[in-house]
C-alpha positions as CSV (number, residue, x, y, z in Angstrom):
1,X,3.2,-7.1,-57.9
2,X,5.4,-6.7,-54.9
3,X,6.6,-3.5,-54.3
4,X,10.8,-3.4,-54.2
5,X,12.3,-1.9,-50.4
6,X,12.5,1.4,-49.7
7,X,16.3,1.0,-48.7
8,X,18.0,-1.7,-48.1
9,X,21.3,-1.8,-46.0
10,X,23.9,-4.9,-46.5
11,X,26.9,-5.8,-44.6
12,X,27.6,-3.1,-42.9
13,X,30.3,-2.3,-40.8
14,X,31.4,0.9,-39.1
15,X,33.8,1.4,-36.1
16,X,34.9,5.1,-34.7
17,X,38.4,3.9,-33.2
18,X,36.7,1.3,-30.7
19,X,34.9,-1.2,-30.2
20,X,32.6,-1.3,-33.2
21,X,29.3,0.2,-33.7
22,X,28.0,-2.3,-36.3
23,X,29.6,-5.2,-37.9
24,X,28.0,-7.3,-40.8
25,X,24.5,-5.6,-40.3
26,X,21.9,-6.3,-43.0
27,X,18.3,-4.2,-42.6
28,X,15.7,-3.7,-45.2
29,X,13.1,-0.9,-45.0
30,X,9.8,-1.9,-46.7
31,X,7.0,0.6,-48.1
32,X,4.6,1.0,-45.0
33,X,7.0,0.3,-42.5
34,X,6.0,1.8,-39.3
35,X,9.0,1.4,-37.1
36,X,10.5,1.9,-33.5
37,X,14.0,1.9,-32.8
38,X,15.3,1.0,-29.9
39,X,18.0,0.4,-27.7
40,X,19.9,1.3,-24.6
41,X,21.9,5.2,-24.4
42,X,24.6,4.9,-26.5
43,X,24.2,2.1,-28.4
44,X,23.8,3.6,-31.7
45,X,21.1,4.6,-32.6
46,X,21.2,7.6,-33.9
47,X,24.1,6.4,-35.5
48,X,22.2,4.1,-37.5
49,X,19.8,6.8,-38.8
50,X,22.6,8.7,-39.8
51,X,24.1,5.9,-41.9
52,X,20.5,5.2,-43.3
53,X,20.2,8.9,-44.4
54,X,23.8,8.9,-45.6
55,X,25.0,11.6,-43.3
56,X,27.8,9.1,-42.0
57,X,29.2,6.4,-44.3
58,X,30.3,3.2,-43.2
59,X,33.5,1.1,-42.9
60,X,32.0,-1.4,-45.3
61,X,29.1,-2.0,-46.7
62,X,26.2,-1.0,-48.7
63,X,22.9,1.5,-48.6
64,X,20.9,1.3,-51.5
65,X,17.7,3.1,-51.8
66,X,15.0,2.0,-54.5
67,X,15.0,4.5,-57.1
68,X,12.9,7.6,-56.7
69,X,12.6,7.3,-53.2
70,X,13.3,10.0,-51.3
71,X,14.4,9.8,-47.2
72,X,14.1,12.3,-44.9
73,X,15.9,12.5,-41.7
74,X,15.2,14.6,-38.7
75,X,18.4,14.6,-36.3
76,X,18.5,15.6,-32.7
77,X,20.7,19.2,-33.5
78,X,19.8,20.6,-36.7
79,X,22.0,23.4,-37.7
80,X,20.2,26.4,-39.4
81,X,22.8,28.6,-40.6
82,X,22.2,31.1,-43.2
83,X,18.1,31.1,-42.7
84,X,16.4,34.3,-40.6
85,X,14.1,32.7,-39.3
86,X,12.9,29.5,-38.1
87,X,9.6,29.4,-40.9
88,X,12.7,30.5,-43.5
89,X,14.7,27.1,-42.5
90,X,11.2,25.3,-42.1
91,X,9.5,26.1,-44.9
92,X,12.9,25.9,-47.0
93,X,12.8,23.8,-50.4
94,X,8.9,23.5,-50.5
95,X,7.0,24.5,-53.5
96,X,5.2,27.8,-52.8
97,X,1.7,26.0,-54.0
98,X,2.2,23.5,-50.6
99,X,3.2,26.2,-48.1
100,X,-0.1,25.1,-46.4
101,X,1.8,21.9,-45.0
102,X,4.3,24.0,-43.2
103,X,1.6,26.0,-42.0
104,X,-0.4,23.1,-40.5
105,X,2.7,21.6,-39.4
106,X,3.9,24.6,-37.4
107,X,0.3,25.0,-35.4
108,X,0.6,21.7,-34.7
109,X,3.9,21.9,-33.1
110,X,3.2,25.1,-32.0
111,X,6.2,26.6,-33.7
112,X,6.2,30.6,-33.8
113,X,7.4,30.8,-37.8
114,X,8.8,34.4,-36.8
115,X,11.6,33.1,-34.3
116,X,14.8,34.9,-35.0
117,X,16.9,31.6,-35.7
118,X,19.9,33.7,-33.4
119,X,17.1,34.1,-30.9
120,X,15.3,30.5,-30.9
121,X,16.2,27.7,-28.3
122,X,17.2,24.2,-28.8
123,X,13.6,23.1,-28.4
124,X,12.4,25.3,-31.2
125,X,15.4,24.0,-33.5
126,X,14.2,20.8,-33.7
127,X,10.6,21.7,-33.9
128,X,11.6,23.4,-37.0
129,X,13.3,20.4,-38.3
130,X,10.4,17.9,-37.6
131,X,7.7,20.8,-38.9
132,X,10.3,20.7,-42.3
133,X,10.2,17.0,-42.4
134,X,6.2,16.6,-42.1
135,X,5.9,19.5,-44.8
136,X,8.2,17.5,-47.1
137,X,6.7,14.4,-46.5
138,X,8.7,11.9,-47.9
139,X,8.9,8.3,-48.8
140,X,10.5,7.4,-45.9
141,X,11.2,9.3,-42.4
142,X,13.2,8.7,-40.3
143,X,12.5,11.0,-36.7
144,X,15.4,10.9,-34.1
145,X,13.7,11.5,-30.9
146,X,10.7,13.9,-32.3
147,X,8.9,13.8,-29.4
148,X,11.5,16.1,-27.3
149,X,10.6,19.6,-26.2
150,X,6.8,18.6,-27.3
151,X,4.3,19.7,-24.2
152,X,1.9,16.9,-24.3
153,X,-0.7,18.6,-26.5
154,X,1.6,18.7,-29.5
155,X,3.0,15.6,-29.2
156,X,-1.0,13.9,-29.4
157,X,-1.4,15.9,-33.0
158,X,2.3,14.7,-33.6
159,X,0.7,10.7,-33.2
160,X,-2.2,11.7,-34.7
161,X,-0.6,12.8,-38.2
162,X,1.7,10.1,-38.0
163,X,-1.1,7.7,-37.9
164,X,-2.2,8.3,-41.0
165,X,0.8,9.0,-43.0
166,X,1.2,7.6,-46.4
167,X,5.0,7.3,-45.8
168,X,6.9,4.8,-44.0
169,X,9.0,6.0,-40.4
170,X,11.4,4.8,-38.5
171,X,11.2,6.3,-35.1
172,X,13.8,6.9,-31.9
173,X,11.8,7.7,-28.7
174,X,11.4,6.8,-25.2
175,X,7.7,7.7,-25.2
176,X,6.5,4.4,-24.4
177,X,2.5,5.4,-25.2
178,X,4.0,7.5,-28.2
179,X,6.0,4.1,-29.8
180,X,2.8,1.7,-28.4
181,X,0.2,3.8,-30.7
182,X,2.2,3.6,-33.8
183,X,4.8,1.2,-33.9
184,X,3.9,-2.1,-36.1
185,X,7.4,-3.5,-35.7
186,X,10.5,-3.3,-33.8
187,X,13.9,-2.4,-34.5
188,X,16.4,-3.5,-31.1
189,X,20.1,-2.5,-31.0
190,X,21.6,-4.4,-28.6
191,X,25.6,-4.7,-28.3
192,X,26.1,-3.7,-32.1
193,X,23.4,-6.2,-33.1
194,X,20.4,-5.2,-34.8
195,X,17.2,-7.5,-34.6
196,X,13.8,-7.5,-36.2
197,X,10.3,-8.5,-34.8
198,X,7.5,-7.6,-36.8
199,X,5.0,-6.7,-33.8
200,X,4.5,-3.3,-31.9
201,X,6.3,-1.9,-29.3
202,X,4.1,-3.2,-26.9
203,X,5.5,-6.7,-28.2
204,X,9.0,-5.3,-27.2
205,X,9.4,-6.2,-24.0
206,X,8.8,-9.4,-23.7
207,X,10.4,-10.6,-26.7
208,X,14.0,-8.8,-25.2
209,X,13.6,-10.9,-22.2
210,X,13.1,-13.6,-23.8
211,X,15.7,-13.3,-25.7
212,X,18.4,-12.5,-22.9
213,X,17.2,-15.9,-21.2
214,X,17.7,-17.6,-24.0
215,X,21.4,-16.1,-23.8
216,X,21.8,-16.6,-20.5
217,X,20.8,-20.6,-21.0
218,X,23.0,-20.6,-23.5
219,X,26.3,-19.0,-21.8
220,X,25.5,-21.2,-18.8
221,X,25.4,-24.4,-21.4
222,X,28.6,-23.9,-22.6
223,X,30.0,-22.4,-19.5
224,X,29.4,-26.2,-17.8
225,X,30.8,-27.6,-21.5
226,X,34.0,-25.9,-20.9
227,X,34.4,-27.4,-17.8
228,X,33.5,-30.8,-18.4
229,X,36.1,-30.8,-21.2
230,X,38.8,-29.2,-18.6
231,X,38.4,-31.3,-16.4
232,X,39.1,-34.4,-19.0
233,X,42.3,-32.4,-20.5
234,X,43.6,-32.9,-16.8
235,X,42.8,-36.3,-15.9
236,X,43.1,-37.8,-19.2
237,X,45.2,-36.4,-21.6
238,X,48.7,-37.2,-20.4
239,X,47.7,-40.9,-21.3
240,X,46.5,-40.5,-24.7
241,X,47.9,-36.9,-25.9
242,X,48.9,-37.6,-29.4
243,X,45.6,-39.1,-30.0
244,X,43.5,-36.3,-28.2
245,X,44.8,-32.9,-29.2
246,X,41.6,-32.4,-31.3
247,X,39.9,-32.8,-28.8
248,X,41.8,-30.1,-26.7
249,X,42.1,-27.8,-30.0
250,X,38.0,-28.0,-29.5
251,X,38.6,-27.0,-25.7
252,X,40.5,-23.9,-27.4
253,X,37.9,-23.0,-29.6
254,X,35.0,-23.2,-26.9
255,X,37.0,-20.9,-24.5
256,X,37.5,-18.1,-27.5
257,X,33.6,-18.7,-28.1
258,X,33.4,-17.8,-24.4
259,X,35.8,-14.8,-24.7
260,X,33.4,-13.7,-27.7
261,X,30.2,-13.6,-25.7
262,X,29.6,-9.9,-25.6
263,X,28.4,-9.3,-22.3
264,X,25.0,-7.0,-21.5
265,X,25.5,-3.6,-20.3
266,X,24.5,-3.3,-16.9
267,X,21.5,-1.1,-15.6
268,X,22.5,1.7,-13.5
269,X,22.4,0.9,-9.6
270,X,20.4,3.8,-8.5
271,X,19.1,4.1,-5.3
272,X,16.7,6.9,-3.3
273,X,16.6,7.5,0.4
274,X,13.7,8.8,1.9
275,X,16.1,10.6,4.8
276,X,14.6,11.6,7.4
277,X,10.5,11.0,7.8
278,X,8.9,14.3,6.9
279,X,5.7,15.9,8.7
280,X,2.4,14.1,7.6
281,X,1.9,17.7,5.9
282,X,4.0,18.8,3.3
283,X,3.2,21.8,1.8
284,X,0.3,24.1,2.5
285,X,-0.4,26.4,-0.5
286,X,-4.1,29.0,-0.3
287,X,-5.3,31.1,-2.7
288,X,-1.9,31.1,-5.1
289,X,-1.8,33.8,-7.9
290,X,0.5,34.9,-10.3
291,X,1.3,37.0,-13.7
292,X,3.8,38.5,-15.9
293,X,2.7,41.7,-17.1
294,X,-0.6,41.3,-18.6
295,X,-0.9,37.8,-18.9
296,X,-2.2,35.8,-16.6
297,X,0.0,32.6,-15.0
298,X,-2.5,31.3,-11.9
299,X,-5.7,32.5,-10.6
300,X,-6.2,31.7,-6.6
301,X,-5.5,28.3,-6.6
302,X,-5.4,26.3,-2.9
303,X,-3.5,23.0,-2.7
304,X,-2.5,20.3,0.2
305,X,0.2,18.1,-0.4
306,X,0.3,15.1,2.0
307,X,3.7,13.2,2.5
308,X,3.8,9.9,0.2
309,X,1.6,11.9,-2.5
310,X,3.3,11.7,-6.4
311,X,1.8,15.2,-7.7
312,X,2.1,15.5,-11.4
313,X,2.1,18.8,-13.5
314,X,0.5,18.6,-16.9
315,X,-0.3,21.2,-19.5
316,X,1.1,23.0,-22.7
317,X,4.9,24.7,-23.0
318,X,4.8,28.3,-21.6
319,X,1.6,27.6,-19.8
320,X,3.5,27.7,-16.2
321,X,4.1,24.5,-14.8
322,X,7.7,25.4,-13.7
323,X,6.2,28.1,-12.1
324,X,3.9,27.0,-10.1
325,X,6.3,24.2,-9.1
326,X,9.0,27.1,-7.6
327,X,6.0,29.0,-5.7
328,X,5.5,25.8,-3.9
329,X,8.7,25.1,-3.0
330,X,9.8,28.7,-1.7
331,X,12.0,29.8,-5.3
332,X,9.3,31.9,-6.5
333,X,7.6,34.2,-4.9
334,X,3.4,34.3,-5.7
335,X,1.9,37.7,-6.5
336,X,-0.6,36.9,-3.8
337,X,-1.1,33.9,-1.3
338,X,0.5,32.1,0.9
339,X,2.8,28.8,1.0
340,X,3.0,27.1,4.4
341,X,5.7,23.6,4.8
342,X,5.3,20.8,7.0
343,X,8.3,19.9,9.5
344,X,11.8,18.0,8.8
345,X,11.4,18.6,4.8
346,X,14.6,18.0,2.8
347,X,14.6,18.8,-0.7
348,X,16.4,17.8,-3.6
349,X,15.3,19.4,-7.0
350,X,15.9,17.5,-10.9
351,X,16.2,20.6,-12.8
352,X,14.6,20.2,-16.7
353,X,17.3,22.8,-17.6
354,X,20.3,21.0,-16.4
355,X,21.7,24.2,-14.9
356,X,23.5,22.5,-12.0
357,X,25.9,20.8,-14.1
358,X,28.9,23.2,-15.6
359,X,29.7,22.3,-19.0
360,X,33.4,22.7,-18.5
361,X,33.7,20.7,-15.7
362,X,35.0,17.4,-15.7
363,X,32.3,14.7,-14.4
364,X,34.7,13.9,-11.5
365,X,34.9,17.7,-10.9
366,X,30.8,17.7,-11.6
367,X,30.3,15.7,-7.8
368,X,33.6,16.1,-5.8
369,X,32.5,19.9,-6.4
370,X,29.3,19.6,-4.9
371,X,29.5,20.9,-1.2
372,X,26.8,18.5,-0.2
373,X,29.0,15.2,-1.7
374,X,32.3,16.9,-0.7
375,X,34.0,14.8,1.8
376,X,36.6,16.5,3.7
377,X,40.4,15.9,3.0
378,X,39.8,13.5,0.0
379,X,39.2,14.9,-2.9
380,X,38.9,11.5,-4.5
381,X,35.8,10.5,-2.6
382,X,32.1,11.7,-2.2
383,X,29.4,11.4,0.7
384,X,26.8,9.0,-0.7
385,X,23.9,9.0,1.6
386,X,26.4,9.4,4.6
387,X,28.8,6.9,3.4
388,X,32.1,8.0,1.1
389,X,32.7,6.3,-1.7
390,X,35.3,7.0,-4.5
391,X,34.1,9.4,-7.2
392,X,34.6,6.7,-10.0
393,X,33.4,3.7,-8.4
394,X,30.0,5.9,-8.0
395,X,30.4,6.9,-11.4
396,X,30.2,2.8,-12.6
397,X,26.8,2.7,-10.8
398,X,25.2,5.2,-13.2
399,X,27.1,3.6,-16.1
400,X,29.7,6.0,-16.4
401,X,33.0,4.6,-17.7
402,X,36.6,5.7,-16.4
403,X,37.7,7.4,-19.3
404,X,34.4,9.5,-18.8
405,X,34.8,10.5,-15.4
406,X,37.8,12.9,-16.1
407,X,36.0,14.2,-19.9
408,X,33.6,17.3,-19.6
409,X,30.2,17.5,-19.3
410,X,29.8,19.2,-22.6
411,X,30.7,16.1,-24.1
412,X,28.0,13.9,-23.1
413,X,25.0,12.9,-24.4
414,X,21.5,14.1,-23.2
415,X,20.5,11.1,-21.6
416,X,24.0,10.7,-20.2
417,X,23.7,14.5,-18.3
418,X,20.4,13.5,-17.0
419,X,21.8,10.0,-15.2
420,X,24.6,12.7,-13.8
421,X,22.2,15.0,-12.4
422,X,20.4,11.5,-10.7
423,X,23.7,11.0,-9.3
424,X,24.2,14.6,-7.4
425,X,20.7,14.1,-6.3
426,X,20.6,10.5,-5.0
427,X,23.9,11.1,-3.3
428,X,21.8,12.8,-0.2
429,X,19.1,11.7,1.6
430,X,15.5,13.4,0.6
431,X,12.2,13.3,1.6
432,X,10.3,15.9,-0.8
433,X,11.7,15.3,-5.1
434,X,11.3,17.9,-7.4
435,X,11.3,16.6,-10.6
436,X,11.2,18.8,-13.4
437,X,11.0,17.0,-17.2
438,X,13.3,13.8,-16.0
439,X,12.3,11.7,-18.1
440,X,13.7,13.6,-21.1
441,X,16.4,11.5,-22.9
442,X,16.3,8.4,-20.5
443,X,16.2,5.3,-21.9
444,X,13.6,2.9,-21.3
445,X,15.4,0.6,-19.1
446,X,16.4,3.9,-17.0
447,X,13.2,5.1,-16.9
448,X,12.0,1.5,-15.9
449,X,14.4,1.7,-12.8
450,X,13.7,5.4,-11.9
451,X,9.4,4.3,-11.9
452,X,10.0,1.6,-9.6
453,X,12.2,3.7,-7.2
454,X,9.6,6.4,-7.2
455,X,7.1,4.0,-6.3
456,X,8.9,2.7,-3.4
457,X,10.2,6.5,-2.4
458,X,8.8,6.8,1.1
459,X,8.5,10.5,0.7
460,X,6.9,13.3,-1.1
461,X,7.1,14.0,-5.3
462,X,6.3,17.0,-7.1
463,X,6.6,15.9,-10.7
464,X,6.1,18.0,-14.3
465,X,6.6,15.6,-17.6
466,X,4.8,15.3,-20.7
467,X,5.3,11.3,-20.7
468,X,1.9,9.9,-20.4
469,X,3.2,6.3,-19.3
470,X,5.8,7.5,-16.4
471,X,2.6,10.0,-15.5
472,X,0.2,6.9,-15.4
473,X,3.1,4.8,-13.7
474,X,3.8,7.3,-11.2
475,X,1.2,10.0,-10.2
476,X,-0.9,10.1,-7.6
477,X,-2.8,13.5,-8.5
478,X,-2.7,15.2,-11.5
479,X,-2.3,19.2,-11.6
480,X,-3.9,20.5,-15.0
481,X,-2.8,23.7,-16.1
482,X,-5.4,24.4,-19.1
483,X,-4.7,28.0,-20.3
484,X,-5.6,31.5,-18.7
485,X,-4.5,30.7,-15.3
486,X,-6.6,27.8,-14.6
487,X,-4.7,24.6,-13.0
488,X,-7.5,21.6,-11.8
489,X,-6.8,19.0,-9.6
490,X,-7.5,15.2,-10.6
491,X,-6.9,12.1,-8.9
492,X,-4.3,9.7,-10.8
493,X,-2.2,10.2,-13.4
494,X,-2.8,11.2,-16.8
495,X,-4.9,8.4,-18.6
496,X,-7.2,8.9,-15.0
497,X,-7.5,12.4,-15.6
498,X,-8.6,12.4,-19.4
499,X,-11.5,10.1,-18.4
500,X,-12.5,12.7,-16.0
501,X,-12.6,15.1,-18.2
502,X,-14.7,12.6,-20.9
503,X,-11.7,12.5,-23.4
504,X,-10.6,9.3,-25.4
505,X,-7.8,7.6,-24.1
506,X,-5.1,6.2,-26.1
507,X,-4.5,2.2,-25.4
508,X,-2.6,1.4,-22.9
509,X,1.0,-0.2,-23.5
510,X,0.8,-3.7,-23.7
511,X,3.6,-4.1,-21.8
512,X,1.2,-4.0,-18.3
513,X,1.3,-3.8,-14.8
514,X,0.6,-6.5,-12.5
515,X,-2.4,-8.3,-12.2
516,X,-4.5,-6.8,-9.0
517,X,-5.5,-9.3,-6.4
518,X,-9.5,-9.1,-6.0
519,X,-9.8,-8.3,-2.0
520,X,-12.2,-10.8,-0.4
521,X,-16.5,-9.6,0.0
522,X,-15.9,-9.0,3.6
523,X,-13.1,-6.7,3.6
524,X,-13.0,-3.0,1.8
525,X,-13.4,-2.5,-1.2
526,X,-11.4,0.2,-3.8
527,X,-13.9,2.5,-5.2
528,X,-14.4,3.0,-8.8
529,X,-11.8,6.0,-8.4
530,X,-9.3,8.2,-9.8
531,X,-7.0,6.6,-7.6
532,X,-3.6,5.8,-9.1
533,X,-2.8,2.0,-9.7
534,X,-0.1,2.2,-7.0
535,X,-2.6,3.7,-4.4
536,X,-5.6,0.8,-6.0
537,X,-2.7,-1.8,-5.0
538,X,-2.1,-1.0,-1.3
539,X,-5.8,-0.2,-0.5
540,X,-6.7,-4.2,-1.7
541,X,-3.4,-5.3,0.1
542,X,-4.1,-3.1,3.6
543,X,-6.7,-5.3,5.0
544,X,-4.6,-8.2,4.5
545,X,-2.0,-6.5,6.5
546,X,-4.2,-4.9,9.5
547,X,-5.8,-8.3,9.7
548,X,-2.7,-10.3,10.3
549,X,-1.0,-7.3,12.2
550,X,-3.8,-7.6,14.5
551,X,-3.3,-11.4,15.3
552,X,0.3,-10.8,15.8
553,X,-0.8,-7.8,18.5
554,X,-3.0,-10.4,20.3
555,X,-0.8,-13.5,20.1
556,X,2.0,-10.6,22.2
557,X,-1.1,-9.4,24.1
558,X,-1.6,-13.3,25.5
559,X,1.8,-13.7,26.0
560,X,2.9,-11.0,28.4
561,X,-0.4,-11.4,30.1
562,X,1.6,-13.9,32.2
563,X,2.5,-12.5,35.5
564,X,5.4,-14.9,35.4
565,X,7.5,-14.7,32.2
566,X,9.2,-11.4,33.1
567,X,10.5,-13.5,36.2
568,X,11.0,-16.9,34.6
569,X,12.4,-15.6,31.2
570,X,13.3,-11.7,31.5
571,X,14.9,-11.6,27.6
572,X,11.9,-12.6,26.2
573,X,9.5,-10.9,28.0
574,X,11.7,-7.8,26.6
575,X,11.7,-8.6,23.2
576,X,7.8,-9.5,23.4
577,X,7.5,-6.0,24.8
578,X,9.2,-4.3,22.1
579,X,7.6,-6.6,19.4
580,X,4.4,-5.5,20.9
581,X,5.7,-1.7,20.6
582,X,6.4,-2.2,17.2
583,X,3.5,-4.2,16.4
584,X,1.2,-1.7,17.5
585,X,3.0,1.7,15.6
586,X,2.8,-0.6,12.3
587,X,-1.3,-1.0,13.1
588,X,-2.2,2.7,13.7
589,X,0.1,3.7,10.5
590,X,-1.7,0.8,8.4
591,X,-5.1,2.0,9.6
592,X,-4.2,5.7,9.1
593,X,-3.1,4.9,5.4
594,X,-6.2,3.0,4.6
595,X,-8.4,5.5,6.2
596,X,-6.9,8.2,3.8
597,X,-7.0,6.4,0.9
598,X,-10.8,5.2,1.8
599,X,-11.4,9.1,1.7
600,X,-9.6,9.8,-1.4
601,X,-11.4,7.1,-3.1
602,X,-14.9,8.7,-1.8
603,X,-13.8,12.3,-2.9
């Protein structure tokens, strides 16, 4: 017999003084369902959970949960007032006889049970609150971004037990491998629209393309409809208006269908400059070392960091990734060894605490105060990679409305804070990134953008992140801090540096990269390597490129061999010369690039 829903949510409508958050949304939550939410920043879903869990109640509408279910809900700030400590608030409610599921819940997450709650960070909160949910395990769960302020390790045994839970989930995450392992189906909340696909996450995106074409075709339809029928009301209906005003009603009723059209929230129109080309050597670091009191941070460690190289930091919370990251860019001091820079560096650093941003200032305050945007004599405007623009107008580009741009920071969302601190940075030119956790609270269609700038950054990224996609996507080497002061080098990003080590890899997101073009048997070949798919790309596509660079050098060569042409046609012969010029610069670089990237492939 068919089992009834878990919960089952009709007609619901909710507004907070605006535009509305839902209208007329009907959802049902079946027994098994494994599901990720998503949607862009702000679109509501948290929201959503909340209303599921009966935290907030809606305008109008119903949520009815089958009887004897019971729904738990982890939210992103759990409040744990009146408890000690954080295993008092954890293991809270739970029969003594299965305190062993806290237990096994809090070494998993690596929550310390004896954490003053005055004394605990945000990041142990909400471990608390998931490690409470697990314990508690009920019928349905519904996690709000679990897998923030997890190291990497943590969130593997968070998939792990969440693979084989007997209770349904509902899950909010931008953890693209996290959502691809578990997710059978697909919750999308677009422009206060909820829609359902019963297929994984990797499914995801191309089904929302798909269905934004479809929109599109359909807005351009009627958008030529509309005109059509305009154009008749001008020529044609002063000869037969009495008989025709149907027909123009219908006109009416097509352009309000127009009006209705709720139109897609833009992505933000971020943008990196490399500045100024850096030295071919970055940073120099030999025989590194470092310790707080008896424990041990780094044991001599050497490093070389080329300019183009992505270098990723990996390893568990507290382990010292952050560290080692400031010793190689001068803000920490090692307790032995040296850190030598290359020439012409210019740094801009993504700080995982957020501490450039004042919570009290206003977001227009937030970059007119920053002396590097701060253009002289306007306090309206800020230097944007040498050019001024005005402080909202810059705003708009990372999706920043104009009531927002005079409203503290403290009032803005996580992800929201993180696109602010993208905007100081890419407001100045910078040829060395230091990215510390970025990725925390972007959404995915952020995170796609922010991937594909890296990977056409001309300079130099230092990187720490426990995403396993953006690592894959993105790194070039992969720094493995593994306990007692080890840190390992491996070529590629995360998924590349498992398999060195012999470890199982989780699948990869279905949602791929681009096919690889096979280079021809004459030309070099990419290794079996740890090299990054990026760096696999541009070694197959090099030869192509010296090849045809070379033709073009000897087609130039042959041309100004003629003693004439500087006589008979003294413009050409100049631009030849400077083609030529060019020509040959663009060679040597090609060949130096595939020369390296030969090496790395042998090493």
């Amino acid at each position: 017999m068919a089992r009834p829903p878990l919960l089952q949510l009709t007609d619901i409508s909710l507004t907070f003084g605006g535009d509305p958050v839902f209208d007329g949304l009907n959802l049902v939550v079946q027994p098994g369902d494994r599901a990720a939410l998503v949607g862009r920043n702000g679109s509501g879903k948290s929201t959503l959970m909340k209303v599921m869990a009966r935290i907030v109640e809606p305008d109008r509408g119903a949520v009815i949960a089958a009887p004897g279910t019971s729904v738990g809900y982890m939210e992103q700030d759990p409040t744990l007032e009146g408890f000690a400590t954080l295993g008092d608030f954890a293991s809270s409610g739970l029969d003594p006889s299965e305190r062993y599921k806290i237990d096994m819940a809090a070494e998993g997450l690596k929550l310390a049970m004896d954490t003053p709650v005055d004394a605990a960070s945000g990041g142990e909160k909400r471990r608390a609150a998931l490690a409470k949910l697990l314990a508690q395990d009920p019928d349905l769960m519904l996690l709000d971004e679990p897998t923030n302020h997890l190291d990497i390790e943590a969130i593997g045994w968070l998939e792990s037990h969440l693979a084989m839970t007997r209770s349904a989930f509902i899950v909010i995450s931008h953890d693209r491998a996290f959502l691809t392992a578990l997710a059978k189906s697909t919750l999308w909340i677009d422009r206060s629209v909820v829609r359902r696909q019963d297929k994984g996450f990797g499914d995801f995106e191309p089904w929302r393309d798909k269905t934004w074409d479809e929109e599109d075709l359909a807005r351009h339809k009627l958008d030529r409809k509309i005109k059509a029928e305009a154009r008749w009301a001008v020529e044609g209906i002063s000869a037969r208006r009495k008989r025709n005003q149907g027909r123009v009603r219908a006109l009416g009723a097509l352009r309000k269908e127009r009006a209705d059209m709720i139109r897609r929230q833009d992505v933000a129109a971020m943008e990196l400059s490399g500045g100024s080309q850096s030295g071919k050597r970055v940073i120099e670091a030999r025989g590194l070392t470092k310790s707080f009191g008896d424990r041990i941070i780094l044991k001599p460690f050497d490093l070389r960091v080329l300019r183009g190289d992505r270098v990723a930091f990996v390893g568990p919370n507290g382990v010292g990734k952050t560290t080692l990251l400031k010793m190689l860019i001068g803000e920490t001091e090692p307790d032995s060894g040296t850190v030598s820079f290359g020439t012409g560096l210019e740094i801009a650093v993504f700080d995982q605490t957020r501490s450039a941003l004042d919570p009290d200032m206003s977001l227009w305050e937030s970059l007119t105060g920053d002396p590097e945007m701060r253009v002289s004599g306007r306090a309206d405007q800020v230097m944007v990679r040498g050019t001024p623009k005005h402080v909202v107008g810059y705003l708009k580009e990372f999706l920043f409305s104009d009531a927002q741009a005079r409203a503290p920071v403290r009032s803005l969302s996580g992800g929201e804070k993180a696109r602010l601190l993208l905007a100081r940075i890419m407001a100045r030119d910078a040829n060395l990134l230091v990215l510390d956790e970025p990725t925390n609270d972007l959404d995915i269609e952020t995170l796609d953008l922010l991937q594909e700038l890296l990977a056409d950054f001309p300079g130099t990224v230092l990187l720490v992140s426990h995403d396993r996609d953006f690592l894959d996507r993105v790194a070039t080497t992969t720094i493995a801090m593994e306990g007692d002061g080890r840190a390992i080098a491996y070529p590629g990003g995360w998924s590349d540096y498992r398999r060195q080590r012999g470890e199982r890899t989780a699948p990869e997101p279905q949602a791929s990269k681009p096919t690889v073009k096979q280079p021809q048997a004459s030309k070099p070949k990419t290794k079996s390597s740890g090299l990054s798919f990026t760096e696999k790309h541009r070694l197959e596509a090099l030869p192509d490129e010296i090849e045809k660079l070379e033709t073009e050098i000897t087609k130039l060569a042959d041309l100004l061999s003629d003693p004439d042409l500087y006589t008979k046609a003294p413009e050409k012969f100049s631009k030849a010369t400077a083609a030529l010029t060019q020509r040959q610069a663009a060679l040597e670089k090609a060949e130096e690039e595939w020369l390296l990237l030969e090496e790395k492939a042998e090493s």
